[in-house]
Structure formats: structure tokens, C-alpha cells
Biopython code that builds the backbone (N, CA, C, O; Angstrom):
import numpy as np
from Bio.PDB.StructureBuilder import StructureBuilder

atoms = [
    (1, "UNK", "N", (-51.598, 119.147, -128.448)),
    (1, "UNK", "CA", (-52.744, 119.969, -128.145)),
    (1, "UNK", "C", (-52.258, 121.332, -127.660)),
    (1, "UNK", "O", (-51.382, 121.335, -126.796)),
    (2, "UNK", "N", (-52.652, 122.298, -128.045)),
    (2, "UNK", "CA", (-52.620, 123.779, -127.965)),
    (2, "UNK", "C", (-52.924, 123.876, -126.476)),
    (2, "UNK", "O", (-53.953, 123.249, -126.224)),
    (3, "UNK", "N", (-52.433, 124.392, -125.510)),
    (3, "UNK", "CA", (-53.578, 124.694, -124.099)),
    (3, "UNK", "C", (-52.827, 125.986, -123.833)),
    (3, "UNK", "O", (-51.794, 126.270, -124.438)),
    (4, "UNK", "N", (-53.275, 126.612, -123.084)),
    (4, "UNK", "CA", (-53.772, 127.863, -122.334)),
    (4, "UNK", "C", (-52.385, 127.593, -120.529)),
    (4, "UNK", "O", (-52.229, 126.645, -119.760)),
    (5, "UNK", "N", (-52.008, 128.400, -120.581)),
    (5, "UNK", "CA", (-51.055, 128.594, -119.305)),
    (5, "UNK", "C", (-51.705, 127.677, -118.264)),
    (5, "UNK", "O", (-52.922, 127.581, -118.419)),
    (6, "UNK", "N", (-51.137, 126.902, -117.125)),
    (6, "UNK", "CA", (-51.627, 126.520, -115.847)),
    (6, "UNK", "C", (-50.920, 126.288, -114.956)),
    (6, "UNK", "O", (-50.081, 125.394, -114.849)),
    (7, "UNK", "N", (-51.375, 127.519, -113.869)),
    (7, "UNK", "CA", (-50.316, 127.200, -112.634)),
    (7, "UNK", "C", (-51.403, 127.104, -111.288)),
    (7, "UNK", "O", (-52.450, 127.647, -110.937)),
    (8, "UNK", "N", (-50.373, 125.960, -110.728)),
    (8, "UNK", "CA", (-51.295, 125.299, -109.442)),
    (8, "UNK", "C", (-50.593, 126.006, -108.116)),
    (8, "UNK", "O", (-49.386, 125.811, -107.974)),
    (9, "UNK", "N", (-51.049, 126.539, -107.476)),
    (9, "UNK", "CA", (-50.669, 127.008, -105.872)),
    (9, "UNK", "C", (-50.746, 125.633, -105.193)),
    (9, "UNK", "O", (-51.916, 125.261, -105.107)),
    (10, "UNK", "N", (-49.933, 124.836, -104.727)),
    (10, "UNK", "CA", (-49.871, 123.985, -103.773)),
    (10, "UNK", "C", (-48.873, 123.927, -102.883)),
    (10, "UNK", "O", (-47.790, 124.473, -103.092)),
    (11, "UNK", "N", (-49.215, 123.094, -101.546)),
    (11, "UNK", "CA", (-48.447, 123.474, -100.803)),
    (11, "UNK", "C", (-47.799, 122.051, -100.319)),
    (11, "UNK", "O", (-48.497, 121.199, -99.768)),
    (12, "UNK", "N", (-46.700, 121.908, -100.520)),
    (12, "UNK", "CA", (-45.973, 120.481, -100.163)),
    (12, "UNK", "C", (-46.534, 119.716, -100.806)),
    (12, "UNK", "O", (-46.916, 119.761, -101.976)),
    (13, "UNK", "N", (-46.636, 118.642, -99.711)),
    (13, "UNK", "CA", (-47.522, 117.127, -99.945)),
    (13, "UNK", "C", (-48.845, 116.921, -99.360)),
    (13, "UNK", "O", (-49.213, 115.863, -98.850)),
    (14, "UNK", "N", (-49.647, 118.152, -99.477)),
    (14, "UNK", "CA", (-50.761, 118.159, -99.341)),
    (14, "UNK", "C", (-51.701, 116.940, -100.085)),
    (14, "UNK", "O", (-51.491, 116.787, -101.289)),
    (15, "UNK", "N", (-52.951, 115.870, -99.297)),
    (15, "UNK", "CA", (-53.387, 115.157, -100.128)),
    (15, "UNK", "C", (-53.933, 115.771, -101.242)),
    (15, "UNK", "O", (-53.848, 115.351, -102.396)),
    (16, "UNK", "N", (-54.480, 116.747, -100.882)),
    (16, "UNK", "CA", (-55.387, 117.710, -102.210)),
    (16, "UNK", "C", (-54.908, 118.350, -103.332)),
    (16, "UNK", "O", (-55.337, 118.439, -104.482)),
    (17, "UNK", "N", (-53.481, 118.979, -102.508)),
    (17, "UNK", "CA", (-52.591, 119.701, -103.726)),
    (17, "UNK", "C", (-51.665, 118.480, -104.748)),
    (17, "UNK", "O", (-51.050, 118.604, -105.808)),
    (18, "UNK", "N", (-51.906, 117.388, -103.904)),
    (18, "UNK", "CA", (-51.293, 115.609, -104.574)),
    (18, "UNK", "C", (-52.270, 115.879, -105.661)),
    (18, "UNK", "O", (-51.897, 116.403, -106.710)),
    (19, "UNK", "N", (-53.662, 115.499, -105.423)),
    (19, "UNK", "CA", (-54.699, 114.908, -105.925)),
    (19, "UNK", "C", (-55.234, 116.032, -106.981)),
    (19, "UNK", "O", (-56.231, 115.800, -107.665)),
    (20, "UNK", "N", (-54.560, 117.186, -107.073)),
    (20, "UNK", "CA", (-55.146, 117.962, -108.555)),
    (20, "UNK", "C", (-54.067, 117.872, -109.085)),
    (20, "UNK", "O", (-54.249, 117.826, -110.302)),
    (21, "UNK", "N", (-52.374, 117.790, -108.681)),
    (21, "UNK", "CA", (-51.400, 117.868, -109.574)),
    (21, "UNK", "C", (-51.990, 116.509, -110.094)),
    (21, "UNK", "O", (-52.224, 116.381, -111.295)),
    (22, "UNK", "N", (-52.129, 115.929, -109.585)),
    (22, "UNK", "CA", (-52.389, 114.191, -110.830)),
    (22, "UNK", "C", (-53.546, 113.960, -111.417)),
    (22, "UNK", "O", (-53.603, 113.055, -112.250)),
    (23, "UNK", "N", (-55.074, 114.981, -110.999)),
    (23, "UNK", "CA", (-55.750, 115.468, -112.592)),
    (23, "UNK", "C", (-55.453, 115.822, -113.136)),
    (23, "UNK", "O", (-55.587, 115.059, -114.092)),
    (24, "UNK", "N", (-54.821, 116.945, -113.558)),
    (24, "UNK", "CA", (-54.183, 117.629, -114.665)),
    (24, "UNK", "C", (-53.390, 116.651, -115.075)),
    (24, "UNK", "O", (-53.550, 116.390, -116.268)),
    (25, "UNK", "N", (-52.572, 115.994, -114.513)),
    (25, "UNK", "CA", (-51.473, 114.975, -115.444)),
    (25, "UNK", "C", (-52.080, 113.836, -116.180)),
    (25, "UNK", "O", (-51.841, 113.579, -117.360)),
    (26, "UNK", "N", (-52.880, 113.171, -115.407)),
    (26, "UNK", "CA", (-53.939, 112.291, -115.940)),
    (26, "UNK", "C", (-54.338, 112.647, -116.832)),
    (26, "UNK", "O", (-54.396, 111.773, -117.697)),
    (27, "UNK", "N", (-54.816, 113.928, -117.222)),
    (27, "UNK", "CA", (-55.501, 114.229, -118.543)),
    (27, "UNK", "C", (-54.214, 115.405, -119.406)),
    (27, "UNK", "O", (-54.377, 116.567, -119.778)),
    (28, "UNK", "N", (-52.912, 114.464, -119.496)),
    (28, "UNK", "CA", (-51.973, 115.334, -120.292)),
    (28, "UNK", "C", (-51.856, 116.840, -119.729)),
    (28, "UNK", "O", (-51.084, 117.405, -120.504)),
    (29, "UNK", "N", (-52.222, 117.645, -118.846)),
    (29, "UNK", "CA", (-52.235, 118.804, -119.180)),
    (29, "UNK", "C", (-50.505, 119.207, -118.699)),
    (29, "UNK", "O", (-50.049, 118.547, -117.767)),
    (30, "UNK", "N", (-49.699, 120.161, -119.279)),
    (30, "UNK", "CA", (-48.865, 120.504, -118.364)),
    (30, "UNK", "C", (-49.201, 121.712, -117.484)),
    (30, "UNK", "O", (-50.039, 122.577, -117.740)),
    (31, "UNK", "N", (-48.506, 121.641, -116.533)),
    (31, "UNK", "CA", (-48.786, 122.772, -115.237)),
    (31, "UNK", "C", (-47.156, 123.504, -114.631)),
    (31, "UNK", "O", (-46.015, 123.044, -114.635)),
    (32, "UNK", "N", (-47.672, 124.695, -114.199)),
    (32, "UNK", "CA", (-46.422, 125.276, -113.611)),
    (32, "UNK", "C", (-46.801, 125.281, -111.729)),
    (32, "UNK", "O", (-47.683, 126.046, -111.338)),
    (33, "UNK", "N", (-46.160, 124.506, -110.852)),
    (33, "UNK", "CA", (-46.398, 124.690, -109.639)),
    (33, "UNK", "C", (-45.872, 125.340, -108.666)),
    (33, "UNK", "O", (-44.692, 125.053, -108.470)),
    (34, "UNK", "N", (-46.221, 125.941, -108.134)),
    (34, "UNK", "CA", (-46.180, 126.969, -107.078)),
    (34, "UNK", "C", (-46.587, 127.276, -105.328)),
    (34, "UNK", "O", (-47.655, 127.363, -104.723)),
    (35, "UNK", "N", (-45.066, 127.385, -104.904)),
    (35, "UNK", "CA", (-45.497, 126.854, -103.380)),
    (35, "UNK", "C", (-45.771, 127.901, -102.621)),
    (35, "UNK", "O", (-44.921, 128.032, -101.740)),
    (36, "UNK", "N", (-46.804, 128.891, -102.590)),
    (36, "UNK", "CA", (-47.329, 130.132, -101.774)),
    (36, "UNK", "C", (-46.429, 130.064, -100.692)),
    (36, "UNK", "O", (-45.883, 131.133, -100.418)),
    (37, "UNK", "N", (-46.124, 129.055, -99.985)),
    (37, "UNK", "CA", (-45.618, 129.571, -98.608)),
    (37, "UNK", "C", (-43.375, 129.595, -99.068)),
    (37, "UNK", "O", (-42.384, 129.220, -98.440)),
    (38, "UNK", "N", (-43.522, 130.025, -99.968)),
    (38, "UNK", "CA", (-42.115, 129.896, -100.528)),
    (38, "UNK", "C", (-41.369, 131.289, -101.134)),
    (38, "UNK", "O", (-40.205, 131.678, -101.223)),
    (39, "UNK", "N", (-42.417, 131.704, -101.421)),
    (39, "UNK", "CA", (-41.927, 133.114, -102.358)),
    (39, "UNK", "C", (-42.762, 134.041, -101.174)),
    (39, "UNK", "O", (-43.753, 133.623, -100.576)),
    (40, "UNK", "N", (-42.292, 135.062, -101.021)),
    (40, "UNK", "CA", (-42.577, 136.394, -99.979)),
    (40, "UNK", "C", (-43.985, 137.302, -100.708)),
    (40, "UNK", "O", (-43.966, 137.922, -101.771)),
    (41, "UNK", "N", (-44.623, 137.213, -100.186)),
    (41, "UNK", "CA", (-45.838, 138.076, -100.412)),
    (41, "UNK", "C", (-46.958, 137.215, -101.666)),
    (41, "UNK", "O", (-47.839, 137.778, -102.315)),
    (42, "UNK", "N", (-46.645, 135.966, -101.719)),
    (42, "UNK", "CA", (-47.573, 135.346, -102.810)),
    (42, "UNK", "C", (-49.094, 134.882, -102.097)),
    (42, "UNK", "O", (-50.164, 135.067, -102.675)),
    (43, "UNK", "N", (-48.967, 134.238, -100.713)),
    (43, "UNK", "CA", (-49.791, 134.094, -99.969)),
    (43, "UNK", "C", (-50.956, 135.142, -100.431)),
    (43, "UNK", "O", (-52.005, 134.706, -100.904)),
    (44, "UNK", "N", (-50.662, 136.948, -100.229)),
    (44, "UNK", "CA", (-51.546, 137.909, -99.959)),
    (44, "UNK", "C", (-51.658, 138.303, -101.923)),
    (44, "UNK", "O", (-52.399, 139.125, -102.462)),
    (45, "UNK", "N", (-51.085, 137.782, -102.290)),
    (45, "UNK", "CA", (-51.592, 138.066, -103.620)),
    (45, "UNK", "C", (-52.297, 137.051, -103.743)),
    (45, "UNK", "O", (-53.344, 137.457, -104.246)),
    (46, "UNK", "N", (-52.358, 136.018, -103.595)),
    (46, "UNK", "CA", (-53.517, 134.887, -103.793)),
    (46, "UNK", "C", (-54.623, 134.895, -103.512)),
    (46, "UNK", "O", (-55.508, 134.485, -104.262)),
    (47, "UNK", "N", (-54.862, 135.501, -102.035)),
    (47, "UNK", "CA", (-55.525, 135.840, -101.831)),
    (47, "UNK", "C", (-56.313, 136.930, -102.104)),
    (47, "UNK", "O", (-57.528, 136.790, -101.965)),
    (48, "UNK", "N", (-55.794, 138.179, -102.531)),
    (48, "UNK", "CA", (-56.362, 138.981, -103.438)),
    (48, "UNK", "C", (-56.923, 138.660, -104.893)),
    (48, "UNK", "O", (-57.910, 139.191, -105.401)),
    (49, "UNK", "N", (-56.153, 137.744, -105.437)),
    (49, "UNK", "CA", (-56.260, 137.724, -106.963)),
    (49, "UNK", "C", (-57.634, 136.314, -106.551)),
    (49, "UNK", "O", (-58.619, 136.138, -107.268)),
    (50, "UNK", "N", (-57.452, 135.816, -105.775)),
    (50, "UNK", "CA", (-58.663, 134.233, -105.956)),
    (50, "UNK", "C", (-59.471, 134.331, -104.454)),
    (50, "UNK", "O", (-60.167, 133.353, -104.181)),
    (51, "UNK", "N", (-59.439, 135.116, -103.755)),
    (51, "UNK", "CA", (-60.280, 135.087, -102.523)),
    (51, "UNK", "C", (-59.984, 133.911, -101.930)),
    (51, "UNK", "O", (-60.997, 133.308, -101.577)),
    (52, "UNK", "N", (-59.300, 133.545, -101.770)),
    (52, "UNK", "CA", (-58.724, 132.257, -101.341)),
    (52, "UNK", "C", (-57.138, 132.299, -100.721)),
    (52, "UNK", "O", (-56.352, 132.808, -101.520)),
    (53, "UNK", "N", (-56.573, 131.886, -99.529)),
    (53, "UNK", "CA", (-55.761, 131.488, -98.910)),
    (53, "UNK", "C", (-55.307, 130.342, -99.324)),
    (53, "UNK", "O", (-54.484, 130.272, -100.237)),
    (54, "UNK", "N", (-55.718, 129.447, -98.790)),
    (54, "UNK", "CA", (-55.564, 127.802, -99.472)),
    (54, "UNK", "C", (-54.718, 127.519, -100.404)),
    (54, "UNK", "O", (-54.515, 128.091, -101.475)),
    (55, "UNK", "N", (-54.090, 126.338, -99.809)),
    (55, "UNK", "CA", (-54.021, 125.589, -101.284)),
    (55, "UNK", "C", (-54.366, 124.147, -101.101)),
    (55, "UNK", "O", (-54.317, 123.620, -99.990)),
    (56, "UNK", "N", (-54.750, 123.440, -102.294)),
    (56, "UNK", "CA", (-54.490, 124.002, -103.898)),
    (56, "UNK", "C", (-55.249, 124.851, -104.484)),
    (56, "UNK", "O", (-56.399, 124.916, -104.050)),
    (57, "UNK", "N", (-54.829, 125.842, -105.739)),
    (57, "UNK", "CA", (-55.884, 126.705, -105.949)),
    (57, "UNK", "C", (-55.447, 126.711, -107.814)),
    (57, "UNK", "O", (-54.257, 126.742, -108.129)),
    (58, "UNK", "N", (-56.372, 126.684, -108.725)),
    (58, "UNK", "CA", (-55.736, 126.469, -109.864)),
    (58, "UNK", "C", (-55.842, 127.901, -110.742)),
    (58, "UNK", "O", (-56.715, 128.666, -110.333)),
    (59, "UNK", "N", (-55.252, 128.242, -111.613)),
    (59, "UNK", "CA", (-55.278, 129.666, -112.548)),
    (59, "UNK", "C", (-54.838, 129.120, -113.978)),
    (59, "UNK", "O", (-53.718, 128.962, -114.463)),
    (60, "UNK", "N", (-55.785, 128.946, -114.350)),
    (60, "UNK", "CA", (-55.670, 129.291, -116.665)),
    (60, "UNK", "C", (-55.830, 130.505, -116.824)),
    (60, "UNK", "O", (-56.554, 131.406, -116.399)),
    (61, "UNK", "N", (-54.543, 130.274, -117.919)),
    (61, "UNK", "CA", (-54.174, 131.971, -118.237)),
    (61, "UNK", "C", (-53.988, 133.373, -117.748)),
    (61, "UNK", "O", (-53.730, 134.441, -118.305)),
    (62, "UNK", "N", (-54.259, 132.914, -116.229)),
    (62, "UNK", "CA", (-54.466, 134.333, -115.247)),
    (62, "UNK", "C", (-55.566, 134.434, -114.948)),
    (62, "UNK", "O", (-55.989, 135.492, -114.481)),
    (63, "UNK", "N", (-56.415, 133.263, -115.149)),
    (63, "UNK", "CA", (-57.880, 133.558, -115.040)),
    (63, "UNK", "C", (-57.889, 132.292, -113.735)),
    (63, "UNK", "O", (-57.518, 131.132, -113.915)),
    (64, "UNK", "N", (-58.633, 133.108, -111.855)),
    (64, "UNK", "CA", (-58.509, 131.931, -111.082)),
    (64, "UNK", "C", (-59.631, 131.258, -111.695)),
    (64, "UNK", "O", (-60.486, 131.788, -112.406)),
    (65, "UNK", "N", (-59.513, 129.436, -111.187)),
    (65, "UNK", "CA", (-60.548, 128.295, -111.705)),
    (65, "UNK", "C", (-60.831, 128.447, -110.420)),
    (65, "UNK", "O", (-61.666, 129.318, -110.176)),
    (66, "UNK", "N", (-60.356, 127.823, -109.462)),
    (66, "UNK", "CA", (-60.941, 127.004, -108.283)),
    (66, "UNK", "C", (-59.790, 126.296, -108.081)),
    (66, "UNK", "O", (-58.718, 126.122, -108.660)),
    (67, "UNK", "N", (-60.540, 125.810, -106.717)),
    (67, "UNK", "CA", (-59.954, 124.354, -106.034)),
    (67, "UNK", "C", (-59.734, 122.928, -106.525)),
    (67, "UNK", "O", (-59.335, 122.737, -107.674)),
    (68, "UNK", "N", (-59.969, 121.978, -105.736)),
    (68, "UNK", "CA", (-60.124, 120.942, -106.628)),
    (68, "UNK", "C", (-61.168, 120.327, -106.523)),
    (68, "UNK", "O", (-61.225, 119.199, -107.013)),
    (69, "UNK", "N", (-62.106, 120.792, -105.969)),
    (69, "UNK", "CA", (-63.425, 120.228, -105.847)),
    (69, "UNK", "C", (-64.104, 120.879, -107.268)),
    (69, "UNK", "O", (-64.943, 120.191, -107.850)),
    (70, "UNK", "N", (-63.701, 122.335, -107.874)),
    (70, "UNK", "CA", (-64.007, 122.994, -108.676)),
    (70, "UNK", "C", (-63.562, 122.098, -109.955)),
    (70, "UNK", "O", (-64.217, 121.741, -110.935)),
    (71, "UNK", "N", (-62.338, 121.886, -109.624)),
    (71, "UNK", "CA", (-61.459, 121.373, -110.939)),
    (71, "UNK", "C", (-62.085, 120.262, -111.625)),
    (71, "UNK", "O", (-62.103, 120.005, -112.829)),
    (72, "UNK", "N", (-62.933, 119.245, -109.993)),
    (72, "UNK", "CA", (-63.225, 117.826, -110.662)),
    (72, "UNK", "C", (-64.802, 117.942, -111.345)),
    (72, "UNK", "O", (-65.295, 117.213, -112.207)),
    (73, "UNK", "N", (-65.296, 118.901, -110.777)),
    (73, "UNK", "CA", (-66.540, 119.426, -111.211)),
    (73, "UNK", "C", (-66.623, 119.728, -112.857)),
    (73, "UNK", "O", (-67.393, 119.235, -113.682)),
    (74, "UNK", "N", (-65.496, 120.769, -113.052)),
    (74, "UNK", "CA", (-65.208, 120.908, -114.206)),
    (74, "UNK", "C", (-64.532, 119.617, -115.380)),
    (74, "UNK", "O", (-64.787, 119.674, -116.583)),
    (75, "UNK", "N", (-63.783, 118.664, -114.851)),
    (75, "UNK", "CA", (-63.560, 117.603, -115.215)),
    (75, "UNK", "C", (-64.780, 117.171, -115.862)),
    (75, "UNK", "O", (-65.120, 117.418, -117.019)),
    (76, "UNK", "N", (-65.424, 116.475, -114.959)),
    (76, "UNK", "CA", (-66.627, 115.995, -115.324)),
    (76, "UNK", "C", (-67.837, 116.159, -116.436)),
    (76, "UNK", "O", (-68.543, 115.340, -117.023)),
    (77, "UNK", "N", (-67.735, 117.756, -116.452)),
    (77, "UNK", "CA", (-68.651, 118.420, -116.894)),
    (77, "UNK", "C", (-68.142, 118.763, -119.055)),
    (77, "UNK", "O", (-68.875, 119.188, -119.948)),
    (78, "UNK", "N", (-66.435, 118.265, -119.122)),
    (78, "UNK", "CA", (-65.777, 118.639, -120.101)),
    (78, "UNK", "C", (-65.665, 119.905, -120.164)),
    (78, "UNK", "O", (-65.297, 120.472, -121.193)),
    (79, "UNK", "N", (-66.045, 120.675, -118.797)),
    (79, "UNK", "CA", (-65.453, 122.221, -119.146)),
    (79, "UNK", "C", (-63.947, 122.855, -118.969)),
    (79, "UNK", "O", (-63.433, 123.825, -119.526)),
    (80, "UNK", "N", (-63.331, 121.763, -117.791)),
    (80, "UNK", "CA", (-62.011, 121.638, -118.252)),
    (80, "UNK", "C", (-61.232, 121.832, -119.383)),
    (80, "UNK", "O", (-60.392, 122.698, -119.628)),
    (81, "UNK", "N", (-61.750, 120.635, -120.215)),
    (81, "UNK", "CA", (-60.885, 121.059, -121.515)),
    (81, "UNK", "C", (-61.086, 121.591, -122.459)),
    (81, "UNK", "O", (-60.461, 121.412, -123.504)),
    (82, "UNK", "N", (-62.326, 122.633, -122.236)),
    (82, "UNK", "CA", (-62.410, 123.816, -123.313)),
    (82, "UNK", "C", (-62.008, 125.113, -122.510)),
    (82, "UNK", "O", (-62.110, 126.269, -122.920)),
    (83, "UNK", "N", (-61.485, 124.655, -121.168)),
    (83, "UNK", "CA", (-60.894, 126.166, -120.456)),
    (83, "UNK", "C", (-59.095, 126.088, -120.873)),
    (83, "UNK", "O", (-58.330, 126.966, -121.270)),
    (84, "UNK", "N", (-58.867, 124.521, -120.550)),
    (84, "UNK", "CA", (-57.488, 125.225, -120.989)),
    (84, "UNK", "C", (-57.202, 125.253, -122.498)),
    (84, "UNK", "O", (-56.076, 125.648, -122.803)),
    (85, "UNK", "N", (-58.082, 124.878, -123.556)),
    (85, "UNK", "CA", (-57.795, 125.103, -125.065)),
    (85, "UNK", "C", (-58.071, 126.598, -125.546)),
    (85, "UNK", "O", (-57.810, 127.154, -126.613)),
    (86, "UNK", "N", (-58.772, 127.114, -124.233)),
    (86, "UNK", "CA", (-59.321, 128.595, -124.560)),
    (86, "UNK", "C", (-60.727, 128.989, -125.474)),
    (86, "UNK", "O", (-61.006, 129.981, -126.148)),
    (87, "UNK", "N", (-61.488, 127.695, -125.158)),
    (87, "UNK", "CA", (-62.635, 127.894, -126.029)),
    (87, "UNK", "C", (-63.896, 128.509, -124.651)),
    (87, "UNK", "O", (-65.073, 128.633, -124.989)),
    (88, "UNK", "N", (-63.557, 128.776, -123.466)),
    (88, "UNK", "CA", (-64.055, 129.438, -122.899)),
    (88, "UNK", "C", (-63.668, 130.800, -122.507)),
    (88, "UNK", "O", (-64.416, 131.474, -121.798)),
]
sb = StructureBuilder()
sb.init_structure("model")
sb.init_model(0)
sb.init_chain("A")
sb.init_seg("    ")
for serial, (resi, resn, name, xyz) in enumerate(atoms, 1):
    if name == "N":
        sb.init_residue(resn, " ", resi, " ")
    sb.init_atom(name, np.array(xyz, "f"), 0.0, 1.0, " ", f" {name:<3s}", serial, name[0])
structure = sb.get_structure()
């Protein structure tokens, strides 16, 4: 399957940042992960680029999704997998 870039901001062993790396895996997707509190100044770009501090925080293609309350929403809804095939 063709998909669209995905990188997850998580932080350690967060239950939440656990619990979206293993939606995305659950449903095949691959992901690139990323530990905000690891690289110097990613925190304040995150927050600029997604209004959001937090993690987990998810981005297709450069485009922010959400959290994982967003993610499972989107799960649900099959808008997930027309975001990362790029049919949205």
C-alpha cells in the first residue's frame, strides 16, 4: 500500500504515546518516531507547527492530525486511511 509520510512525537513510555504507536502498527501503517524532549528546540516547533506541547501528537505528510483521541476518532470513522493514502 502506497501511504503518505508519518511521524509520531512521543515521549518515552508514555501509555498514550504506547497506545497510538500500536494503532498505526495494528493497521500496517509505518511511522517515523520522535522524542520532542530529545532534539533541542523541537518541543517549540511543535508547538508552533500543532498548537500542542504534548505528546503523542501525529503529522501525515507535514500535515498535523491530532492526538490520539483524534487518531482513534479518525480510525473509526475510515478517515485514517484515506489520510495516509492521500485521498484527503
Amino acid at each position: 500500500m502506497e501511504q503518505k509520510e508519518i511521524v509520531v512525537y512521543a515521549r518515552g513510555r508514555r501509555p498514550s504515546c504506547w497506545r497510538t504507536k500500536r494503532l498505526l502498527s495494528r493497521r500496517g501503517y509505518d511511522f517515523k518516531v520522535v522524542d520532542p524532549t530529545e532534539e533541542g528546540g523541537m518541543r517549540t516547533w511543535l508547538a508552533h507547527s500543532s498548537t500542542r506541547v504534548t505528546a503523542p501528537f501525529v503529522f501525515v505528510d507535514g500535515r498535523p492530525v491530532g492526538d490520539l483521541a483524534t487518531l482513534k476518532s479518525l480510525a473509526r470513522s475510515g478517515d485514517l486511511g484515506r489520510l495516509v493514502r492521500g485521498e484527503v
